[in-house]
C-alpha positions as a LaTeX table, in Angstrom:
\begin{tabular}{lrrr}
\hline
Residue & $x$ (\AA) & $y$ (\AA) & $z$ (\AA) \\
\hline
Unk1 & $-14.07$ & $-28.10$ & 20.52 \\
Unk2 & $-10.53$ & $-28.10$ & 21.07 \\
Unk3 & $-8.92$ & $-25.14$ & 22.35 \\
Unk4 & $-6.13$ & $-25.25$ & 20.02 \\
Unk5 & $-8.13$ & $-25.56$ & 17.22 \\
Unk6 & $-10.16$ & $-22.42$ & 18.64 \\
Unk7 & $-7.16$ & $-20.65$ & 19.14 \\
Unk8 & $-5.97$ & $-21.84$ & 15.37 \\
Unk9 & $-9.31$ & $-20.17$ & 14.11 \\
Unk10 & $-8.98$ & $-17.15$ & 15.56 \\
Unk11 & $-5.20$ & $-16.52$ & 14.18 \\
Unk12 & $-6.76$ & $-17.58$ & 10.62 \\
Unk13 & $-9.23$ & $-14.58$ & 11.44 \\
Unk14 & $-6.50$ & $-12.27$ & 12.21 \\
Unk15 & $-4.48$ & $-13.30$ & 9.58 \\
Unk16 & $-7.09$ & $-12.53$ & 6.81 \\
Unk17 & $-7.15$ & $-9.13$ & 8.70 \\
Unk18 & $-3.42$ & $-8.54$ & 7.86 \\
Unk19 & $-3.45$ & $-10.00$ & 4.70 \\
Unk20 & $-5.73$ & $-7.03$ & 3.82 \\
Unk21 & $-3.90$ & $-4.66$ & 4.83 \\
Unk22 & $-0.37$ & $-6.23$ & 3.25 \\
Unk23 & $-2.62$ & $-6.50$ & $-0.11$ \\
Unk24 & $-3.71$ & $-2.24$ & 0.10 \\
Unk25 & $-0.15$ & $-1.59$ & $-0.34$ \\
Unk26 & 0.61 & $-3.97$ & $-3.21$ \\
Unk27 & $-2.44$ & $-2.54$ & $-5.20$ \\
Unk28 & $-0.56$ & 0.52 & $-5.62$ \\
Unk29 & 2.66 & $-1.73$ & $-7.16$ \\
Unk30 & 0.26 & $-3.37$ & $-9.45$ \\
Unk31 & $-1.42$ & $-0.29$ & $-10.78$ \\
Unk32 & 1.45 & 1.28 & $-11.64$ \\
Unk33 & 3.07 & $-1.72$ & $-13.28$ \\
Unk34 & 0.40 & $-2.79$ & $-14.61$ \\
Unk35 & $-0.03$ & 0.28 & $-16.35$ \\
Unk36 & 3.29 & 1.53 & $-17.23$ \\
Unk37 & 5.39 & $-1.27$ & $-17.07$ \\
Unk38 & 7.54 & $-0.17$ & $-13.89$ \\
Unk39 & 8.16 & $-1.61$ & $-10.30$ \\
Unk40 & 7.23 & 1.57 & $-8.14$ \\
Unk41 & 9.79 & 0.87 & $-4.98$ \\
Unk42 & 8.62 & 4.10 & $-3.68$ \\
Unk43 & 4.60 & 2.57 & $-3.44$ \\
Unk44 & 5.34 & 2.16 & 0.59 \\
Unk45 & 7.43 & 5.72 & 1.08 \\
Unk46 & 4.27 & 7.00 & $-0.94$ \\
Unk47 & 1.83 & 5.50 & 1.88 \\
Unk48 & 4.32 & 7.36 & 4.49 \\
Unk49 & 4.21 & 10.51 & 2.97 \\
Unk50 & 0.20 & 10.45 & 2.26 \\
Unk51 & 0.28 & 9.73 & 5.96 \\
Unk52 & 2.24 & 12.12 & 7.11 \\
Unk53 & 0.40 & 14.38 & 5.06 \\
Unk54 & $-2.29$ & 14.06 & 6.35 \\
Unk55 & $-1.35$ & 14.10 & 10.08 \\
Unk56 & 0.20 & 17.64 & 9.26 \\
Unk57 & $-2.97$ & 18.89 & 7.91 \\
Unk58 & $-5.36$ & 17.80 & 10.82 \\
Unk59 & $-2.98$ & 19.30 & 13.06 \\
Unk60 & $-2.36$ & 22.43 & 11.53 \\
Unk61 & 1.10 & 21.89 & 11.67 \\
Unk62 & 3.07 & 24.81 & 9.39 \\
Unk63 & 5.01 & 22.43 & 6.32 \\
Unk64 & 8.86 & 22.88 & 6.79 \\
Unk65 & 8.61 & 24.25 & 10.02 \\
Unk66 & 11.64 & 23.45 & 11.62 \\
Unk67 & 13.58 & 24.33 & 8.28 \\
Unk68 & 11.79 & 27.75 & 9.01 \\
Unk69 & 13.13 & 27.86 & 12.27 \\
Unk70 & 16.51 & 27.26 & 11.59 \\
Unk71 & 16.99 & 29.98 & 9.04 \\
Unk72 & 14.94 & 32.50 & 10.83 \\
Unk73 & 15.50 & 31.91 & 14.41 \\
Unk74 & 11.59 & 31.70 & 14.44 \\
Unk75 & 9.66 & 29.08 & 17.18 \\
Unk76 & 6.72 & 29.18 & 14.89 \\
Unk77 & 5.15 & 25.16 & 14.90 \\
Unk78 & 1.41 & 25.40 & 14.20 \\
Unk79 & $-1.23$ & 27.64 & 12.32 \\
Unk80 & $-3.71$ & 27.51 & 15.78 \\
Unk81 & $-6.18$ & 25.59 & 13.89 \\
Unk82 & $-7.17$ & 21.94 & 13.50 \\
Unk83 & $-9.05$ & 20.37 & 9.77 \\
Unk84 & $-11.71$ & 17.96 & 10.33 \\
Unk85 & $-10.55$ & 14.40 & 9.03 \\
Unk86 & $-12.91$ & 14.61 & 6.02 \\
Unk87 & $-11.41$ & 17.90 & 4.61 \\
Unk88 & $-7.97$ & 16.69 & 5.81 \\
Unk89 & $-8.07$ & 13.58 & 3.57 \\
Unk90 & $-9.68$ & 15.35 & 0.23 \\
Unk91 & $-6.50$ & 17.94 & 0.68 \\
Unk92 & $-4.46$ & 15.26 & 1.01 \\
Unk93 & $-5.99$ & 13.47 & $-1.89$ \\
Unk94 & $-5.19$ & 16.59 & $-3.58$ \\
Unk95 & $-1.38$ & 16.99 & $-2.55$ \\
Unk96 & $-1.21$ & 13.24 & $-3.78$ \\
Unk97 & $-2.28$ & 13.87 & $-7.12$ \\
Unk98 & 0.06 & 17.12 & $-7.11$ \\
Unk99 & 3.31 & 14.61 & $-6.52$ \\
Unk100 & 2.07 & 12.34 & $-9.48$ \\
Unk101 & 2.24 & 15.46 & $-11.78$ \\
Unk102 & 5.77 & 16.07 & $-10.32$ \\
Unk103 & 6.96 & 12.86 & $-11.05$ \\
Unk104 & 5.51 & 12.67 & $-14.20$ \\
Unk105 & 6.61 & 16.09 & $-15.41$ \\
Unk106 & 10.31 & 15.87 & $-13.85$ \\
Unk107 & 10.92 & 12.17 & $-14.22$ \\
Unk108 & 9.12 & 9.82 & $-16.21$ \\
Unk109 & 8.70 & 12.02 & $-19.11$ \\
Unk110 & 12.26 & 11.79 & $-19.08$ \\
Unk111 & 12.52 & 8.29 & $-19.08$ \\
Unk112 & 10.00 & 7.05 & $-22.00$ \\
Unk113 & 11.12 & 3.71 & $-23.52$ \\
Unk114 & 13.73 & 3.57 & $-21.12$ \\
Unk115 & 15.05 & 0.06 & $-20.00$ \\
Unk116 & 12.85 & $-1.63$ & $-17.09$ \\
Unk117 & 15.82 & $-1.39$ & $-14.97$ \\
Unk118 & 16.61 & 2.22 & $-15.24$ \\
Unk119 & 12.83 & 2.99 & $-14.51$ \\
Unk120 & 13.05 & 0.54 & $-11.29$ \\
Unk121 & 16.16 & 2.53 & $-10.49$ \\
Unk122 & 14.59 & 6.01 & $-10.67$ \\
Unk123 & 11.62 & 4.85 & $-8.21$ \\
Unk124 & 14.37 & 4.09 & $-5.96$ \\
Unk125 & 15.97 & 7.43 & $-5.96$ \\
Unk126 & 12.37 & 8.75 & $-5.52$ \\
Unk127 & 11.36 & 6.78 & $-2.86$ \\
Unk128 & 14.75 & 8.69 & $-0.87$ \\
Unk129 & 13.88 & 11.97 & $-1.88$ \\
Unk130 & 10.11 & 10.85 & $-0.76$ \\
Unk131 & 11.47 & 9.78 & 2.50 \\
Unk132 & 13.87 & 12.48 & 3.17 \\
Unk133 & 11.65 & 15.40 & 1.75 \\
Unk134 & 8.75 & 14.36 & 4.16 \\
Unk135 & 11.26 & 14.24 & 7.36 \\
Unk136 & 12.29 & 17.96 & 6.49 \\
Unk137 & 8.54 & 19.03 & 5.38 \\
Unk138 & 6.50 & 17.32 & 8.67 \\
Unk139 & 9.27 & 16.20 & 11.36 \\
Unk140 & 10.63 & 12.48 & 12.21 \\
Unk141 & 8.60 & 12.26 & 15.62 \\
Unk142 & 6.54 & 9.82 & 15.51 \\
Unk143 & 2.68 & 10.68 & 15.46 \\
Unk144 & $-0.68$ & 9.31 & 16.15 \\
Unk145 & $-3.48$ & 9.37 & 13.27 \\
Unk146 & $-7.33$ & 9.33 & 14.38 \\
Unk147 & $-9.54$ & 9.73 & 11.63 \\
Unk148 & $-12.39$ & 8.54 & 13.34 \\
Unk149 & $-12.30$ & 5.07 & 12.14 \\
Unk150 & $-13.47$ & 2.45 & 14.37 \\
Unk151 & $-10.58$ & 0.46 & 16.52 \\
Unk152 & $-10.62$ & $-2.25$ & 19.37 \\
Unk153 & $-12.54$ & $-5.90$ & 19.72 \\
Unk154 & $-15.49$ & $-5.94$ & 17.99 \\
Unk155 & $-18.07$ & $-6.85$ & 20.36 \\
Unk156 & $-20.53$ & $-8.42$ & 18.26 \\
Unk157 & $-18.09$ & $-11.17$ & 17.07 \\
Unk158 & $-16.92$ & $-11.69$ & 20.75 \\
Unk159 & $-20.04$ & $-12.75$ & 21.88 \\
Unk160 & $-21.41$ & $-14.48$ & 19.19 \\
Unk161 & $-18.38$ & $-17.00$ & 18.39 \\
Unk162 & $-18.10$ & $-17.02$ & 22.67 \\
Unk163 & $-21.79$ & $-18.55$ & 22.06 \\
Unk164 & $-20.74$ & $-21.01$ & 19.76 \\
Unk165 & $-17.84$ & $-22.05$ & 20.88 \\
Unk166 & $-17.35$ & $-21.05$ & 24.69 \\
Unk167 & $-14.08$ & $-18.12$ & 23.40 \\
Unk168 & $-14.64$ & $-15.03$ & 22.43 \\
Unk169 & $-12.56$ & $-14.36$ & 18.96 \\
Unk170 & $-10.45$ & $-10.66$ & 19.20 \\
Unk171 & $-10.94$ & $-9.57$ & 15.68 \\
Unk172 & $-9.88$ & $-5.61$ & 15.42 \\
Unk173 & $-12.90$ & $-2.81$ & 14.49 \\
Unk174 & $-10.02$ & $-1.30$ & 11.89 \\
Unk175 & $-9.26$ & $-4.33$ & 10.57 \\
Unk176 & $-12.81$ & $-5.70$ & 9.84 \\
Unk177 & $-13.17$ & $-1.58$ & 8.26 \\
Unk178 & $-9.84$ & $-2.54$ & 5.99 \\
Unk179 & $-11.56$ & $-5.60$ & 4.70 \\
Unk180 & $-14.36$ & $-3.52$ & 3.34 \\
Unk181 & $-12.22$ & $-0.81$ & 1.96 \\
Unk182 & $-10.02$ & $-2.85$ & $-0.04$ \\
Unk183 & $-13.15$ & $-5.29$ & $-1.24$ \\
Unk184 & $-14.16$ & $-1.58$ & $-2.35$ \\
Unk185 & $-11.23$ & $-0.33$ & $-4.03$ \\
Unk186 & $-10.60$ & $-4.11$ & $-5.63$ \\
Unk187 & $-14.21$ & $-4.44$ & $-7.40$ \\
Unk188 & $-14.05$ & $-0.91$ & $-8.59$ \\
Unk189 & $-10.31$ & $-0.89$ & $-10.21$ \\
Unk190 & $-10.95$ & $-3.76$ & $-11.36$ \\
Unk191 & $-14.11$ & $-2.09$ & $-13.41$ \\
Unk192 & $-11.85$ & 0.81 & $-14.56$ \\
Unk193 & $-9.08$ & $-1.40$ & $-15.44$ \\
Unk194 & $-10.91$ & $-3.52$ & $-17.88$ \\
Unk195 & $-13.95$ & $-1.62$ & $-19.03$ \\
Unk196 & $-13.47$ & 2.15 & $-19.22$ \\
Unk197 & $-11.59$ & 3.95 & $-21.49$ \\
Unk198 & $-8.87$ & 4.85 & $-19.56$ \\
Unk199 & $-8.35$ & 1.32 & $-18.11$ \\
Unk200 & $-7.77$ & 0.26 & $-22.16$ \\
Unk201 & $-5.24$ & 3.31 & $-22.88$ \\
Unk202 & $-3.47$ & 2.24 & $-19.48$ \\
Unk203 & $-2.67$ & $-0.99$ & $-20.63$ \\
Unk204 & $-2.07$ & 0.02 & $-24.13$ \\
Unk205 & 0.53 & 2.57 & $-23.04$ \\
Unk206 & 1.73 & $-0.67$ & $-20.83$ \\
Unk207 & 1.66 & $-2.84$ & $-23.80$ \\
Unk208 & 3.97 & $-0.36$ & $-26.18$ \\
Unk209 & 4.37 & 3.59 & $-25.27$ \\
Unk210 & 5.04 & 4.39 & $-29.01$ \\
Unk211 & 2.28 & 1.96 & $-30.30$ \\
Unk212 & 0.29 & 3.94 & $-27.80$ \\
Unk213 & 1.68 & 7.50 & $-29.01$ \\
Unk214 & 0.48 & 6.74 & $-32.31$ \\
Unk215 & $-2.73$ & 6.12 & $-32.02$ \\
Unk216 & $-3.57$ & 9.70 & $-29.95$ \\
Unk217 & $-3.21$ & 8.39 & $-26.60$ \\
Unk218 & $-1.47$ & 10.71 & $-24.26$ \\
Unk219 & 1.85 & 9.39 & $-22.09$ \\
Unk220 & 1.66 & 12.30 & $-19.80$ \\
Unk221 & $-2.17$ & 12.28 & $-18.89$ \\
Unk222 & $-1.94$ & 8.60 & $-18.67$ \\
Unk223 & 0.77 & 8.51 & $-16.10$ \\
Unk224 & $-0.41$ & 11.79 & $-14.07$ \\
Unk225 & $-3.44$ & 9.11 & $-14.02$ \\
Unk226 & $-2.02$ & 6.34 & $-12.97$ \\
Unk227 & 0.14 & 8.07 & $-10.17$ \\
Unk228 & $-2.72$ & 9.50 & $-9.17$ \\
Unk229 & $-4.86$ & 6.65 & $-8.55$ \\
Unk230 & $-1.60$ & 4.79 & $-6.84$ \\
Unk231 & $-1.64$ & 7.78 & $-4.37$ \\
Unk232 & $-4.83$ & 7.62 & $-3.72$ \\
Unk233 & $-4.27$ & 3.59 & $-3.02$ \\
Unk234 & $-1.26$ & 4.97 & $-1.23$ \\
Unk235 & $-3.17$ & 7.14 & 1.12 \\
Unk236 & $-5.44$ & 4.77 & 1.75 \\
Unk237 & $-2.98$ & 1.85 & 2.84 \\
Unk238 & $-1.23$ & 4.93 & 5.07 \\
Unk239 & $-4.43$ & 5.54 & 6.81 \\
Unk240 & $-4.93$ & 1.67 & 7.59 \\
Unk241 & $-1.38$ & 1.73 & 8.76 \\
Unk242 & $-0.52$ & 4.81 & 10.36 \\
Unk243 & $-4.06$ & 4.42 & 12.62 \\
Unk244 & $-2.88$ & 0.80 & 13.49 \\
Unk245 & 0.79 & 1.52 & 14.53 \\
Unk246 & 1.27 & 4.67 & 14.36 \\
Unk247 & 2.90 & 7.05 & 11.64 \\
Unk248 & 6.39 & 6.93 & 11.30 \\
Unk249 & 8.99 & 6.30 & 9.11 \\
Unk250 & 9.51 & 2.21 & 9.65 \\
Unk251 & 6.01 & 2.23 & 7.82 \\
Unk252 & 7.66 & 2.86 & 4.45 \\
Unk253 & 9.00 & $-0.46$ & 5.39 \\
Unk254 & 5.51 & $-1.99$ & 4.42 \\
Unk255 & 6.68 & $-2.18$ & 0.78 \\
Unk256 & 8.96 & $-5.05$ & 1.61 \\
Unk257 & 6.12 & $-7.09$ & 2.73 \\
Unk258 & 4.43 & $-6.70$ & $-0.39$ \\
Unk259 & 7.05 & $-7.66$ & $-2.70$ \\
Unk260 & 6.41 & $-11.66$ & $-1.30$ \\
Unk261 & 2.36 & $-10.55$ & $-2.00$ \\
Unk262 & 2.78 & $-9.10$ & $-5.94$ \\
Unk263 & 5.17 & $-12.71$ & $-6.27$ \\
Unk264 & 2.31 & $-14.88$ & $-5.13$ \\
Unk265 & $-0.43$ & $-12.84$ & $-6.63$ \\
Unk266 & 1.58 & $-11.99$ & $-9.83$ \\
Unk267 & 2.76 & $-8.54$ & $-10.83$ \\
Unk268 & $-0.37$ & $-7.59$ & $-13.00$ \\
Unk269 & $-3.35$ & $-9.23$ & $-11.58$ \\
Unk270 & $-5.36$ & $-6.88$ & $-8.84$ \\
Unk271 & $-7.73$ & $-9.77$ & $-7.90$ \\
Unk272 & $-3.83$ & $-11.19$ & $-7.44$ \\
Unk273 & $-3.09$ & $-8.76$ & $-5.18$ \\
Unk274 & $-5.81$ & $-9.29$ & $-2.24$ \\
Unk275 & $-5.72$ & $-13.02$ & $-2.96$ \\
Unk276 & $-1.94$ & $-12.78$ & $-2.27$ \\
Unk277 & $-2.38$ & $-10.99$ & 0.55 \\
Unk278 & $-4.34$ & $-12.63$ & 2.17 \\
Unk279 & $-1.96$ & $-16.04$ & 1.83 \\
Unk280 & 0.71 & $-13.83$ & 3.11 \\
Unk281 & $-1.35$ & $-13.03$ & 6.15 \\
Unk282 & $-3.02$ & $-16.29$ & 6.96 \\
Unk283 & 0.32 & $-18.09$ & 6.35 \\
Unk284 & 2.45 & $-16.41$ & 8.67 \\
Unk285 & 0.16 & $-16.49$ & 11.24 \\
Unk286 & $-0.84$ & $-19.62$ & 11.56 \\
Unk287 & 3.12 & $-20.80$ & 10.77 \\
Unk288 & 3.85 & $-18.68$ & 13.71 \\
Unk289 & 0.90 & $-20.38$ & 15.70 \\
Unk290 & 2.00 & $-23.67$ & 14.67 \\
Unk291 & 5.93 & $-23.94$ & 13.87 \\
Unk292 & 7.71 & $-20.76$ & 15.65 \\
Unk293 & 7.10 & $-22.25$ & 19.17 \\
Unk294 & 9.72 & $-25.29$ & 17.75 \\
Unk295 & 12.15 & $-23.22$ & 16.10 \\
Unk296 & 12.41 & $-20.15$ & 18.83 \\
Unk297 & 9.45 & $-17.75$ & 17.55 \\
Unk298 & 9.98 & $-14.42$ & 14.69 \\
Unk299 & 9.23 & $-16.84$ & 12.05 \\
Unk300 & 6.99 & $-13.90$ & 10.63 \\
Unk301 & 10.12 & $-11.66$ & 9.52 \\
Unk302 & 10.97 & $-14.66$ & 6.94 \\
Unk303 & 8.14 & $-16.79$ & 6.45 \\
Unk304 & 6.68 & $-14.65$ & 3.58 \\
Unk305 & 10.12 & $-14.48$ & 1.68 \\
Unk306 & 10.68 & $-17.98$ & 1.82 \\
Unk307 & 6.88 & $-18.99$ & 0.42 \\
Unk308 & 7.43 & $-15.73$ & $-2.23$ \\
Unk309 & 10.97 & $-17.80$ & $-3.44$ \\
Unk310 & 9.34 & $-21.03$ & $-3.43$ \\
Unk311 & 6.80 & $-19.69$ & $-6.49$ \\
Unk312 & 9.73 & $-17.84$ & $-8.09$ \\
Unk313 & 11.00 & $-21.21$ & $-8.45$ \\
Unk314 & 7.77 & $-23.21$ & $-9.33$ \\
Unk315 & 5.23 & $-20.43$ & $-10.61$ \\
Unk316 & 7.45 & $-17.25$ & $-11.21$ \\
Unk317 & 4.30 & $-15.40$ & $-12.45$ \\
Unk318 & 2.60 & $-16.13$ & $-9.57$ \\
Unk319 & $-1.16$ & $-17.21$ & $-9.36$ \\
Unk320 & $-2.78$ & $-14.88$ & $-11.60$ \\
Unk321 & $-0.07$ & $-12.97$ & $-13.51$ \\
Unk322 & 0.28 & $-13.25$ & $-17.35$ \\
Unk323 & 2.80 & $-15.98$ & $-18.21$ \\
Unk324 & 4.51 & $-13.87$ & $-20.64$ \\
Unk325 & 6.89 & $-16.01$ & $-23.89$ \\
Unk326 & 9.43 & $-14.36$ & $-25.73$ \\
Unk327 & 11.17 & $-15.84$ & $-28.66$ \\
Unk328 & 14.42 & $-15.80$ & $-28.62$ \\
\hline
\end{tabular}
């Protein structure tokens, strides 16, 4: 076989990898507008903050320390203990679900049948106060995450496809772990979206919040809910991430890269979202593989955007999102 086609095979690999990871983060945008009707710009400054988070607790690192010290004239840094990773992420999980009750109780309850735009623009302001409030609560250093998952080539695939085919094929331990997660997370959303009750008062409250106030259902336990469960998405996403590359604050960035995955998927679809994903990932890999040597290499800081406006143009709603008519 060909080497280039080997080589071509192996990107496609890696690509479905990343495309995973791209889609964990744009779960968390579909939930939420899916749900409520609002494009949550602060889903990727939520992944940094779950992440940070959770580095702080492992560590036993004190929250606001060096605000502490300033004040007080104080060197004080850690409590002298470490968490295990298991109790680490439940508190986490737990500090997660604390910010959705913040932001539903001091923002959103605020903004009921509000314009889409002024909703948009208060996730924007949160995302800053998200970004900035974890800076002055864990530090801007960067830091590792190790939560035990597994990491490096997976043997096992290295010397089977080097049976085959004469090349081993580097596939990443996390990334193969990713795939799993999000199948996980996908199947079972996707069976609390559409048959529990919960998933049909989410998109009722979607659908029309005072429809949805008249017939008993609750605005502010449905959004605590759905916050919730996009932190928890959120957390998840900043594990992937923060284990891969590291936790710092150029991983809120991740959001960006999902906005070309929720266009191609469509804005309300979760099957959308992984199938999106993974387009995104392939795609700029193997573009990369096959075009960026001609044009001078990077192509994956574009190529993304430029598929993401070619469906705006053809298929705004994307693959799977609701083509939505209004009469006029």
């Amino acid at each position: 076989m060909p080497d280039q086609l080997l080589y071509a095979m192996e990107v496609t690999l890696n690509g479905l990898m990343a495309g995973v990871l791209y889609a964990l983060v744009a779960l968390g945008f579909v939930l939420i507008f899916k749900a409520s009707g609002i494009f949550n710009y602060a889903q990727g400054v939520m992944a940094l903050f779950a992440a940070l988070t959770l580095v702080g607790i492992m560590d036993g690192q004190v929250p606001f320390a060096v605000l502490i010290n300033a004040v007080f004239g104080t060197e004080i840094h850690n409590f002298g203990w470490e968490v295990p990773a298991i109790l680490a992420i439940f508190l986490t999980l737990l500090v997660m679900c604390a910010l959705a009750w913040c932001v539903q109780k001091f923002v959103m309850r605020h903004l009921v049948n509000q314009e889409p735009i002024i909703l948009f623009m208060a996730t924007i302001g949160l995302a800053y106060f998200l970004e900035g409030f974890g800076d002055l609560m864990w530090g801007a250093d960067i830091k590792k995450l190790d939560v035990g998952l597994p990491q490096g080539l997976n043997d096992t695939i290295d010397q089977v496809t080097y049976g085959w085919f004469g090349y081993g094929f580097f596939i990443d331990n996390l990334d193969i772990f990713a795939t799993v997660i999000a199948a996980i997370l996908v199947i079972g959303l996707t069976i609390f979206s559409q048959y529990s009750k919960q998933g049909r008062a989410l998109r009722a409250v979607a659908d029309d919040h005072q429809a949805a106030l008249s017939v008993g259902i609750s605005l502010n336990y449905i959004w605590v809910l759905v916050w919730s469960i996009a932190g928890f998405v959120a957390l998840v996403a900043g594990i992937m991430w923060g284990t891969k590359s590291g936790v710092q604050f150029s991983l809120s960035l991740i959001a960006l890269k999902a906005l070309p995955v929720l266009m191609l998927g469509g804005f309300t679809s979760i099957p959308g979202a992984i199938v999106g994903g993974l387009i995104i990932g392939v795609g700029e890999k193997l573009f990369e593989f096959l075009i960026g040597p001609m044009v001078g290499g990077a192509t994956e800081n574009w190529f993304a955007y430029v598929l993401a406006l070619l469906f705006l143009v053809f298929r705004p709603q994307g693959l799977f999102g609701e083509k939505i008519i209004e009469r006029v």
